[in-house]
C-alpha positions as CSV (number, residue, x, y, z in Angstrom):
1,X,-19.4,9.8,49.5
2,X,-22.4,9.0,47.0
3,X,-21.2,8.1,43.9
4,X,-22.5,11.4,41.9
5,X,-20.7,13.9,44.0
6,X,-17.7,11.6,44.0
7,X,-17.8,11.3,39.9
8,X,-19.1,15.0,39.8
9,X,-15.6,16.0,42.4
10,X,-13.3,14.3,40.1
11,X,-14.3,16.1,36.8
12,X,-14.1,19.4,38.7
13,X,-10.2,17.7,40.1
14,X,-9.8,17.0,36.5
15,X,-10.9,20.2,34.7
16,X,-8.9,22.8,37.0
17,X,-5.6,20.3,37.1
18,X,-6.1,20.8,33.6
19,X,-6.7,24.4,33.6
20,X,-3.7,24.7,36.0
21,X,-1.3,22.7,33.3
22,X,-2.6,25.1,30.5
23,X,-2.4,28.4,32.4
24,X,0.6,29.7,30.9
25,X,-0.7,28.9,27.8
26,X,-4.1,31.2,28.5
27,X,-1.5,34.0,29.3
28,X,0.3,33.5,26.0
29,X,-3.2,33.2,24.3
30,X,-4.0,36.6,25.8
31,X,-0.6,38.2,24.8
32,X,-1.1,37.1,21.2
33,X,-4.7,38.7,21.5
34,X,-2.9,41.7,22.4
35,X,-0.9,41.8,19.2
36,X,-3.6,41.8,17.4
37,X,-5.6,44.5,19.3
38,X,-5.9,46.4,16.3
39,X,-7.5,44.1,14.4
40,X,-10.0,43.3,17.2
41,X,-11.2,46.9,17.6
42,X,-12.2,46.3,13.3
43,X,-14.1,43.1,14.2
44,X,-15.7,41.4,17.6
45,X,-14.1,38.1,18.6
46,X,-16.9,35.5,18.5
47,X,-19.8,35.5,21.0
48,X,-20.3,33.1,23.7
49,X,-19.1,32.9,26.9
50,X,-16.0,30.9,28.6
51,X,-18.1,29.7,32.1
52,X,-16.1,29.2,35.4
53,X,-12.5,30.4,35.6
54,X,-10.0,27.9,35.4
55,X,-12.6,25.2,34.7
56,X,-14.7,26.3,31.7
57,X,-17.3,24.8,30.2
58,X,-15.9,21.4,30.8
59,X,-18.6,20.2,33.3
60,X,-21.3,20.6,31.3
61,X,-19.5,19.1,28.3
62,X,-18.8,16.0,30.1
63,X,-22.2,15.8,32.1
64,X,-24.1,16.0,28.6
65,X,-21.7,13.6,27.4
66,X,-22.4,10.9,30.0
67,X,-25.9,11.1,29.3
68,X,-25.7,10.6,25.6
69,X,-26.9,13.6,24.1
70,X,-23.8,15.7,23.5
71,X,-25.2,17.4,20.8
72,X,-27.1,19.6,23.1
73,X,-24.2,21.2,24.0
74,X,-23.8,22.7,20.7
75,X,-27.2,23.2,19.7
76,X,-28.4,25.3,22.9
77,X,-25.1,27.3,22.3
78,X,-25.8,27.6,18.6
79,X,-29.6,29.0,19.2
80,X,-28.1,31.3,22.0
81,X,-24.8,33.5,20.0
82,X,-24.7,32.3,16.4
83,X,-25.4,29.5,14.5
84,X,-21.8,29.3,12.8
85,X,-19.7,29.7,15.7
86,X,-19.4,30.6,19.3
87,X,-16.8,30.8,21.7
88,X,-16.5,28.3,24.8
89,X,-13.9,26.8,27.1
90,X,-12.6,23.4,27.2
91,X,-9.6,21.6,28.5
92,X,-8.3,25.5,30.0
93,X,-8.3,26.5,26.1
94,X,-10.2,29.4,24.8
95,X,-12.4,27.5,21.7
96,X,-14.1,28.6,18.8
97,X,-16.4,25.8,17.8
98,X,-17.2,25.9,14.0
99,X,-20.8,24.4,13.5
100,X,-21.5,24.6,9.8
101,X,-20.1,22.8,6.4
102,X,-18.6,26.6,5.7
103,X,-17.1,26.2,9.2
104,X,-15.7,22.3,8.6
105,X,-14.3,23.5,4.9
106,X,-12.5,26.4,6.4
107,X,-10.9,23.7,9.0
108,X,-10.2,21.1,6.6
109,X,-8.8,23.0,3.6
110,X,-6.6,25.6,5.5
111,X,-3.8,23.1,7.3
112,X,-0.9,24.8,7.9
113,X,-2.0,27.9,6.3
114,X,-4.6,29.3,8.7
115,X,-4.2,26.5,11.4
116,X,-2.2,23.2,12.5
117,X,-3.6,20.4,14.3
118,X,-3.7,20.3,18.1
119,X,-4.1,17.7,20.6
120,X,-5.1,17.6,24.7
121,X,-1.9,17.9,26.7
122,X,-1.7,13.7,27.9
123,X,-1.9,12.6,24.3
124,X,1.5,14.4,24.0
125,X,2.6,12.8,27.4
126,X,1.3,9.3,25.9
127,X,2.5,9.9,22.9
128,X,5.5,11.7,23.1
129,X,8.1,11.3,20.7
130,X,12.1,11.4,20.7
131,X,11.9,13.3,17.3
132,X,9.6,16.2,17.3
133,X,7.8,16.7,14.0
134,X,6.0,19.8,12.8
135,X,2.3,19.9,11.3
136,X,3.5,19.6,8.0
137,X,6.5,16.4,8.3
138,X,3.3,15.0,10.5
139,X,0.8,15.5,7.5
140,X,3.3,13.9,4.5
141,X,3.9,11.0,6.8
142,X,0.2,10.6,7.5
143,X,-0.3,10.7,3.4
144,X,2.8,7.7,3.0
145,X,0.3,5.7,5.2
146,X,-2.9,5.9,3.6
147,X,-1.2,5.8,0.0
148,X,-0.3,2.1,1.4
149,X,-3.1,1.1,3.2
150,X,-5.4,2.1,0.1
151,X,-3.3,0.5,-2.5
152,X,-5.9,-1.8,-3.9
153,X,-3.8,-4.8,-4.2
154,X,-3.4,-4.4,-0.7
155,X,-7.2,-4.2,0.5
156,X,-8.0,-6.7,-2.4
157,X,-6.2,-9.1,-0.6
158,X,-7.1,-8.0,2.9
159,X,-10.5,-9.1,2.5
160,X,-9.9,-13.0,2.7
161,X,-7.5,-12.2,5.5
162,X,-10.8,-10.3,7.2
163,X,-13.0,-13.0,6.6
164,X,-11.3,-15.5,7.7
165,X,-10.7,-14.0,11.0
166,X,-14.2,-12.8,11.4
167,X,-15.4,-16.8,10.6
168,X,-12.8,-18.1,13.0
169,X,-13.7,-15.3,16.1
170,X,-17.5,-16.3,15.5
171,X,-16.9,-20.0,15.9
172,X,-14.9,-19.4,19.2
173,X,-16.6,-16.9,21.3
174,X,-20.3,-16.4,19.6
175,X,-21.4,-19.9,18.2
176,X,-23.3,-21.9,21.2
177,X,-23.7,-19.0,23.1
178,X,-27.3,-17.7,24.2
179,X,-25.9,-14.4,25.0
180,X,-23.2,-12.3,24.4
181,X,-21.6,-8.9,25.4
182,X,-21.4,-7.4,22.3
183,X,-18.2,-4.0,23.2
184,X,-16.3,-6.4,24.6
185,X,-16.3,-9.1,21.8
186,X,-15.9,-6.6,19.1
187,X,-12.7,-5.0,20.7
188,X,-11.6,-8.6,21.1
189,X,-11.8,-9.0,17.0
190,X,-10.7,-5.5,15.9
191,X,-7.8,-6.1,17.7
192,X,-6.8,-9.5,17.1
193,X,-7.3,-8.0,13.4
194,X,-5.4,-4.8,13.9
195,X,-2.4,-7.1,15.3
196,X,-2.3,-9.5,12.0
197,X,-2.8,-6.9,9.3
198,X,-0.7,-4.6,10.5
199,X,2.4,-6.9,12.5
200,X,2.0,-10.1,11.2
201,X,1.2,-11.3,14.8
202,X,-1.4,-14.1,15.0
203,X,-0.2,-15.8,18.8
204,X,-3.1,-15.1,21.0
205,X,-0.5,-14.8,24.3
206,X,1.0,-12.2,22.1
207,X,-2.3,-10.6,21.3
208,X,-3.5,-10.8,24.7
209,X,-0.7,-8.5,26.1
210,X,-0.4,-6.1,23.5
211,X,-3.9,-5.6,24.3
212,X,-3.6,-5.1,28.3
213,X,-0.9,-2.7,27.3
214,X,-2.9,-0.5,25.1
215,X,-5.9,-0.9,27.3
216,X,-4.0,1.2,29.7
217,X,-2.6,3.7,27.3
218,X,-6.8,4.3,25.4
219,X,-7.4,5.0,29.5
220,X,-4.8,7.8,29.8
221,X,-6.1,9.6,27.2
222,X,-8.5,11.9,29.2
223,X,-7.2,10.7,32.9
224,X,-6.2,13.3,35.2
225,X,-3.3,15.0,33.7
226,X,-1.2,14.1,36.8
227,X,2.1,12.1,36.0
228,X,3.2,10.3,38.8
229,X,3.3,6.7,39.9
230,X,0.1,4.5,40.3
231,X,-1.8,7.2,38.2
232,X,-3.8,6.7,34.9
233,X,-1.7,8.5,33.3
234,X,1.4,7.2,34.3
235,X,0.3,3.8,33.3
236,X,-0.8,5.1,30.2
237,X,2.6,6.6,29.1
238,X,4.3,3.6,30.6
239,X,2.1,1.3,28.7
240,X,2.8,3.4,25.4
241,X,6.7,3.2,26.1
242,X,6.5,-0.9,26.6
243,X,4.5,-1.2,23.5
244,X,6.5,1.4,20.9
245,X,9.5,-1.1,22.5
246,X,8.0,-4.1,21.0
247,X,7.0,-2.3,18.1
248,X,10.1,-1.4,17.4
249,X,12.1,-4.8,18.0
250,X,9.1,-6.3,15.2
251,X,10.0,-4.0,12.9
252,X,14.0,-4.3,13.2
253,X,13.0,-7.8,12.5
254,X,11.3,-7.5,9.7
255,X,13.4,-5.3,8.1
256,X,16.4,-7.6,8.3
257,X,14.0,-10.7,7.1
258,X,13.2,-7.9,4.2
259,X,16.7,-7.3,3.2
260,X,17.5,-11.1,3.3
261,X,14.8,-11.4,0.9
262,X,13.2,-14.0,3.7
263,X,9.7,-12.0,2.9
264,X,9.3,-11.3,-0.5
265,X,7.5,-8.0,-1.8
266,X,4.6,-10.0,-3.0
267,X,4.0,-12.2,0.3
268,X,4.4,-8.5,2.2
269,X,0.6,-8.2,3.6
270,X,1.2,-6.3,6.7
271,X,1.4,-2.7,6.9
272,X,5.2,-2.5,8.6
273,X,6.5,-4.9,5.6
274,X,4.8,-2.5,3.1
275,X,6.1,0.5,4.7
276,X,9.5,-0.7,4.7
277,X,10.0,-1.4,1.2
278,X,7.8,1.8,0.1
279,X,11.1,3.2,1.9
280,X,13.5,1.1,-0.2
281,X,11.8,2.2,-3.1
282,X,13.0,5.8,-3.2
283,X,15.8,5.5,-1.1
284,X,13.9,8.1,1.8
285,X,10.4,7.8,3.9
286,X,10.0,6.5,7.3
287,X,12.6,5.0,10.0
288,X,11.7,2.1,12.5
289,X,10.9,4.9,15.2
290,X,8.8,6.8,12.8
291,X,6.9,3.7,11.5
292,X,6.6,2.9,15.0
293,X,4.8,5.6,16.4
294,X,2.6,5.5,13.4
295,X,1.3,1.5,13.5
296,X,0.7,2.6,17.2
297,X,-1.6,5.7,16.4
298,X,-3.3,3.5,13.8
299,X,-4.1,1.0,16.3
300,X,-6.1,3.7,18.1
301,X,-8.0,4.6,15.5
302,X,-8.7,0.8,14.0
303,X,-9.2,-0.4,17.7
304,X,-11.3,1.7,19.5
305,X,-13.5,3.6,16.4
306,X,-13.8,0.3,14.2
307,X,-14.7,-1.7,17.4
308,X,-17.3,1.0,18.6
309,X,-19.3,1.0,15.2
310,X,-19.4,-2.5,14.8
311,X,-21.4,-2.1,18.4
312,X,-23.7,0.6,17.2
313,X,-24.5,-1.4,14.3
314,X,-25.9,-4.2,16.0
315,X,-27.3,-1.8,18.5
316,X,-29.3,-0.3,15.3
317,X,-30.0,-3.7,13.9
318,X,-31.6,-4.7,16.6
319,X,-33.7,-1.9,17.3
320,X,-35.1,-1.9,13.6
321,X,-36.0,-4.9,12.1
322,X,-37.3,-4.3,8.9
323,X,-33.6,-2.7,8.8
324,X,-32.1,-5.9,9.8
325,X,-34.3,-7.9,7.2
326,X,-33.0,-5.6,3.8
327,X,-29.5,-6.0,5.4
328,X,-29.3,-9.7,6.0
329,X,-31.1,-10.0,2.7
330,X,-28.4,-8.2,0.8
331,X,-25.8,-10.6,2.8
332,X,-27.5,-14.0,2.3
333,X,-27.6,-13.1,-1.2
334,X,-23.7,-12.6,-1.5
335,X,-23.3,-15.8,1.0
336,X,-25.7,-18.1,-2.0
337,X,-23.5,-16.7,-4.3
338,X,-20.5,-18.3,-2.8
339,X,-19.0,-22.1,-2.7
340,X,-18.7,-23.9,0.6
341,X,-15.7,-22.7,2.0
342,X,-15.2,-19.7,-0.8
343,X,-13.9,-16.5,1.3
344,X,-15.1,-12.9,0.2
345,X,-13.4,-11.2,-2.2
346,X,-13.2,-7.5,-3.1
347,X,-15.7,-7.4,-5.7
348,X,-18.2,-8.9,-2.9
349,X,-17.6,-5.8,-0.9
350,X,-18.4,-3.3,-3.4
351,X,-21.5,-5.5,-3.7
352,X,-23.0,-4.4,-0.8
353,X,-24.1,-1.2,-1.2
354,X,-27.4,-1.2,1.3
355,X,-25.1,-2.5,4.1
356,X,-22.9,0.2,3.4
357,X,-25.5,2.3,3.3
358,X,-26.9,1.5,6.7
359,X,-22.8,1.9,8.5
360,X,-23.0,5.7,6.9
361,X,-26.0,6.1,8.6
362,X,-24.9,4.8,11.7
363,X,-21.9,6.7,11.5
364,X,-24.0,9.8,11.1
365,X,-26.4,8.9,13.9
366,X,-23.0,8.3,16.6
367,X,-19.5,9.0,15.2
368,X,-16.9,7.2,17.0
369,X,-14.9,10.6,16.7
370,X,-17.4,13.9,17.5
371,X,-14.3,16.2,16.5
372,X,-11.2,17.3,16.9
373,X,-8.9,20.6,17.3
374,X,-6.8,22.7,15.6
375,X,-5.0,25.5,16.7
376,X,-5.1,29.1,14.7
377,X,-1.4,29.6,13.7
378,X,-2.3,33.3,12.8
379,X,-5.7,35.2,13.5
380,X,-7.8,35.5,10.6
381,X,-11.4,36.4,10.2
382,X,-14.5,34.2,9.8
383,X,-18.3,35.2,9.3
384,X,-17.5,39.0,10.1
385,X,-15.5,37.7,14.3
386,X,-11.9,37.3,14.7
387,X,-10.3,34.0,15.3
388,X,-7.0,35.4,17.6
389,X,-3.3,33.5,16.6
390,X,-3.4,31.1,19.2
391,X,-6.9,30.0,20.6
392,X,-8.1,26.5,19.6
393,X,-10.5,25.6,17.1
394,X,-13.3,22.7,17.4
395,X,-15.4,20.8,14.5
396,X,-18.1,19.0,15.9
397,X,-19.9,16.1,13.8
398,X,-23.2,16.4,15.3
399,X,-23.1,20.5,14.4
400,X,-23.7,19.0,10.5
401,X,-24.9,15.8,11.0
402,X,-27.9,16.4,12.9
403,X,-28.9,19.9,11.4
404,X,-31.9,19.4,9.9
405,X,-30.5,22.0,7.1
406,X,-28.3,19.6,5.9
407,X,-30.0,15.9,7.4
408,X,-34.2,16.3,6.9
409,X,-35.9,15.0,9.8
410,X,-32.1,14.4,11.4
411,X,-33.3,12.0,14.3
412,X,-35.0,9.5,11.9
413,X,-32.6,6.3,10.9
414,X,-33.0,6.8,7.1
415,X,-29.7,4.9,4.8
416,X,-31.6,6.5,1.6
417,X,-29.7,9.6,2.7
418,X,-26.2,8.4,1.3
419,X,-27.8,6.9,-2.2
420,X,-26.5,8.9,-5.1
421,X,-24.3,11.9,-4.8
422,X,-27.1,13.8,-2.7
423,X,-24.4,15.0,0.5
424,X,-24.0,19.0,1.0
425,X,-19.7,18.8,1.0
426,X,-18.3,19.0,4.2
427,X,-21.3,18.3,6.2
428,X,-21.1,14.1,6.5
429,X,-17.3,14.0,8.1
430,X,-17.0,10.8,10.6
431,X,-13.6,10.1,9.2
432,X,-12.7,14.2,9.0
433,X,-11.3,15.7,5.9
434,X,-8.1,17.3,4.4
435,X,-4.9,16.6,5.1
436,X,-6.0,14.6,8.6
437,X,-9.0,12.9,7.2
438,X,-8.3,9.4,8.6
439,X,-6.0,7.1,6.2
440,X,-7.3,4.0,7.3
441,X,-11.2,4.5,6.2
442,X,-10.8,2.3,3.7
443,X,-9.7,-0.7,5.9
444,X,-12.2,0.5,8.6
445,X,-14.9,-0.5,5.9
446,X,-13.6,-3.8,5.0
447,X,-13.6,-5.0,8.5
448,X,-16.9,-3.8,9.3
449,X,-18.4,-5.0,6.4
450,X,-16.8,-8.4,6.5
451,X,-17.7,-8.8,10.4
452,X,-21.7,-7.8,10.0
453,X,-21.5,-10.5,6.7
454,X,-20.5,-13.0,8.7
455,X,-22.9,-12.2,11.9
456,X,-26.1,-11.4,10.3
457,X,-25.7,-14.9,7.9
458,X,-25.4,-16.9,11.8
459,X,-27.5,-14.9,13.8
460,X,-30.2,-12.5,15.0
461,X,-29.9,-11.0,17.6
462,X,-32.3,-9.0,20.5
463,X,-30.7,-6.6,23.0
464,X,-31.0,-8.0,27.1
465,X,-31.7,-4.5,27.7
466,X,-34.0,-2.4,25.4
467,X,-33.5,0.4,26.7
468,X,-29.6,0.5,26.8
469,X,-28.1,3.6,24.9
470,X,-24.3,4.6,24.0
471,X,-22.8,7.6,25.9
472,X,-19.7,8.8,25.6
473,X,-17.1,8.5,28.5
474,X,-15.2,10.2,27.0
475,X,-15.1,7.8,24.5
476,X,-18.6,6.0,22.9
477,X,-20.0,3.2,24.8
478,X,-22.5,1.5,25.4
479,X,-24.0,1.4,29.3
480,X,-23.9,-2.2,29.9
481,X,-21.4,-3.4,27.0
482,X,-24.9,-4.2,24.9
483,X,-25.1,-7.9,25.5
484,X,-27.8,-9.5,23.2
485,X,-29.6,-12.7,22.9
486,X,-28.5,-14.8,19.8
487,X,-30.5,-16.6,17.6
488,X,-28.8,-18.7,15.0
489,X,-30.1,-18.4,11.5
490,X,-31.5,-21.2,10.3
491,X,-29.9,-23.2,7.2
């Protein structure tokens, strides 16, 4: 079979095993419809159209998806029912998708009141959990974790922890190199990061199987939904098991060298130590299967996202040099200012506001994340349509970030956009908002600052293939793993 119809056969296995999972839940979305037939005959539900039985509008979704241009899928449904919501269906979910700021405000601000977050099916399977939380426990823990990652004693000290790291992965698998495949290197450091700052763990054999394990479990995440042996999925959720095990034997650990005063509260750098004695401070907070579960879902989201726009970034870098040349001259100038063998610090960061500048931009241009769900916990009325208890609910990125109402001229690489206070609310959301907005956004930006400081003061950089793009499959990638020609700066 030629490889399109065999890829095109398994999205359409994929989207009706999907469909098939869900389709007691369409029932129960219909009966809660019913309930609230009254309303419905006072205002329309909102317009689109919900393609194929069974499958959706999935196909299309994942077709535009592979070819980079995502966005199209909003924007041709946008121009078609209404440009602030329509109605489509993905993963065998009815979905609103909200495509305005009004729309991501409504989302972000109304957790737990109007809706609760929601997740595909195999990310409950991957991550599935002994003790079952509701949307609210979830969001309180979510806010312990970000009030300790953004503790600025913490990322003040994380920095010379990043650099270091970033010098030493540079000198081992970049310096003397002609070229280099750029995805694969940055997942290397993000993780090798992630494992350090957040475990304490710096022994690469250690490292090196963590990784393989949660290699297969970022694969599961929009496999087949079909759990049985030698499946994607089943490695995934055996994968996630194995690693929550070791997770959990690290943290026992620690929390015994904690109580025997072996690590003191000052030399605590990691994330588990300072969540463990954020507990002992009150006497409540997080157990070792809670904490857990959470350093695992944080991994996600520093490994895969971090990793990703450290790739577009060199992607954009090399495709616009007089980009490149403001950028490495805002670095070179922080680098003078330093001794010989004088690490970053935190004031260096805040420093480099251009750089910054340009990873907003970038983030604009290709967010990691294009969205996520919620589900309506009661139906409720937006822009004059219903929004039935029960269906799912979908922010987009691109809907704001490339609408020219909100981004002039949105296709044009332009980092002036994020000087001042010039943002519409609600429009620039990479990292989400509310309640969900990620906690570890702050940390993302140290590592990605720290890494491009350290690259653009050794190297330019060309890409092998000029042409190459990023699609997403699901996840954002780039077609070939971007591998570039280095060029070491010269003293």
């Amino acid at each position: 079979m030629e490889p399109f119809f065999l890829s095109l056969f398994l999205i359409l296995i994929f989207l009706i095993s999907l469909s098939l999972f869900s389709f007691s839940s369409i029932f129960k979305s219909k009966s809660s419809t019913e309930q609230n037939s009254t309303d419905e005959k006072l205002h329309e539900l909102p317009p689109g159209r919900t393609g194929w039985p069974f499958i959706g509008e999935g196909i299309e979704y994942l077709s535009l998806a592979k070819k980079g241009c995502i966005e199209n899928f909003i924007s041709t449904r946008k121009n078609k029912h209404n440009p602030m919501l329509f109605k489509t269906s993905l993963l065998g979910e009815t979905v609103a998708v909200l495509c305005s700021a009004e729309g991501n405000k409504l989302l972000f601000s109304s957790e737990n009141k109007l809706v609760k977050s929601w997740r595909p099916r195999n990310f409950g399977k991957i991550f599935d959990n002994s003790d079952k939380t509701s949307t609210i426990e979830e969001t309180m823990r979510m806010r312990s974790l970000s009030i300790v990652i953004k503790e600025s004693n913490s990322l003040q000290k994380y920095v010379e922890i990043i650099d270091q790291v970033a010098k030493d992965h540079l000198e081992k698998y970049w310096e003397g190199k002609e070229e280099v495949k750029v995805y694969f290197l940055a997942r290397k450091f993000t993780f090798t990061l992630a494992c350090k700052l957040m475990l304490n763990i710096e022994d690469p054999e250690v490292v090196e199987e963590l990784q393989k394990l949660f290699d297969h479990i970022a694969k599961g995440f929009f496999s087949l939904p079909i759990n049985i042996p030698g499946t994607t999925l089943n490695r995934a959720i055996r994968a996630s098991r194995e690693i929550r095990k070791k997770f959990l034997g690290m943290i026992k650990q620690r929390k015994i060298e904690i109580m025997e005063k072996t690590v003191l509260d000052y030399e605590a750098n990691d994330i588990v130590s300072k969540l463990l004695l954020e507990k002992s401070k009150d006497g409540e907070g997080l157990n070792e299967s809670e904490i857990a579960n959470m350093i695992l879902g944080l991994l996600v989201a520093a490994h895969d996202n971090t990793s990703v726009t450290v790739v577009s970034t060199v992607k954009y870098l090399a495709e616009l040099p007089e980009t490149y040349d403001k950028f490495h001259g805002e670095q070179k100038e922080i680098a003078n200012s330093k001794g010989p063998e004088e690490l970053l610090n935190f004031r260096d960061i805040n420093e480099m506001k251009y750089s910054w500048n340009v990873i907003c931009e970038v983030l604009r241009l290709q967010p990691p994340v294009i969205g996520t769900f919620r589900e309506a916990i009661t139906g409720f009325n937006y822009d004059g349509f219903l929004i039935p208890k029960g269906w799912k609910l979908h922010w987009f990125a691109y809907a704001t970030h490339k609408n020219p109402k909100y981004f002039p001229e949105p296709e044009k690489f332009d980092p002036s956009r994020f000087e001042g206070n010039r943002l519409v609310p609600f429009t620039y959301v990479p990292f989400g908002e509310g309640p969900h907005k990620c906690p570890g956004r702050a940390f993302a930006r140290l590592q990605i600052l720290v890494f491009m400081h350290n690259l653009v003061n050794k190297f330019r950089w060309e890409k092998v293939f000029p042409d190459e793009q990023l699609i997403r499959d699901p996840l954002l990638v780039p077609t070939k793993g971007l591998p570039i020609r280095l060029y070491p700066q010269k003293p």
